[in-house]
N, C-alpha and C positions, 0 to 999 in steps of 0.2 A: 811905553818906555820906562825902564827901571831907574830910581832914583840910586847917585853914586853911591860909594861906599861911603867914600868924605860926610855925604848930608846924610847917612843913616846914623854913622858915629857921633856927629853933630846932638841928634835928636836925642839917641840914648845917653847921653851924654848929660846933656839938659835933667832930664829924668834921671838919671843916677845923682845928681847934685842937688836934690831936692823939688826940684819942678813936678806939675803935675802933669798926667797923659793930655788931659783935657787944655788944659794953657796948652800946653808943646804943639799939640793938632793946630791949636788957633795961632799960635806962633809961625810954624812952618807951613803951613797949606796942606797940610796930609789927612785923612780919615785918623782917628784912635784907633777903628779896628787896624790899620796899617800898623800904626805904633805898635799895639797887641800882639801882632803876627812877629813884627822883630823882635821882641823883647823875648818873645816864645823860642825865638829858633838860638841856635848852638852859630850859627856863622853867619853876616851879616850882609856877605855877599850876597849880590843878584845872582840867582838861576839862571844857569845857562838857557837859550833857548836854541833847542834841538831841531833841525833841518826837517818839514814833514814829506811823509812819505806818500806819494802819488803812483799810481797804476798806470797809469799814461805819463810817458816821460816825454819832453818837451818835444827833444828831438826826435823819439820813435815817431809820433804822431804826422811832424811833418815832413819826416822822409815816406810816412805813410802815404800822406796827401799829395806829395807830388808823382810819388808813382799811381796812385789811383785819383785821378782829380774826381771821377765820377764816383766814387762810391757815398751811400747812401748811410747816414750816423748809425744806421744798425748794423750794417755792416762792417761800420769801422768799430761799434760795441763788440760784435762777435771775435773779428778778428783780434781787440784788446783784451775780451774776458770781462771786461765791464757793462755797466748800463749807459742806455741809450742818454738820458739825463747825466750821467757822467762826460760822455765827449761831447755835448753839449754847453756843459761845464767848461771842460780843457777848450775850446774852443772859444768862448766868451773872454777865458785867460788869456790867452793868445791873439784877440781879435783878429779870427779869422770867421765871416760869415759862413752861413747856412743857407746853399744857392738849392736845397731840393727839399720837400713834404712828398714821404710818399702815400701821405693819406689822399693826395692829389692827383696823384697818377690813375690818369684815365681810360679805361677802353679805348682805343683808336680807331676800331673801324666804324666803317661808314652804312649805316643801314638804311637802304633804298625800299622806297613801298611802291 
């Protein structure tokens, strides 16, 4: 969470008037390298934080899964273009379990002696 603009001007403010970085940190509750970094920058505003971008979109994934309940996470890598640890990922986000291992899948026939 970013500290407002109010308590940044606050801080700089303190330090423009004679205080030290070092007092002002123990004053406010902040690192000095925080202090440093503001004092450094041109505008004092917080950084927007930008939307990240994801390969598997929420809803592709589970219009995926309801039309293929059975497909197997490699299969749903391929058809995304990702890795298998990827929709395993989006999967975990979404708390949706993992009902198959197909390291597990076995021979099924029956051999008689």
């Amino acid at each position: 969470m970013a500290y407002s603009l109010d308590f940044r001007k606050m801080v700089i403010l303190y330090i423009n008037s004679g205080g030290s970085k070092l007092k002002a940190s123990e004053i406010f509750g902040i690192h000095r390298q925080t202090i440093y970094n503001w004092l450094n920058r041109e505008d004092l505003a917080p950084k927007l934080d930008y939307p990240k971008y994801r390969k598997l979109e929420k809803e592709d994934l589970k219009k995926y899964i309801k039309e293929n309940p059975d497909a197997y996470l490699r299969e749903i890598a391929q058809e995304f273009n990702v890795t298998v640890s990827g929709v395993s990922r989006a999967f975990a986000r979404l708390k949706i379990t993992n009902k198959k291992n197909s390291s597990l899948q076995r021979d099924k026939r029956i051999v008689k002696i």
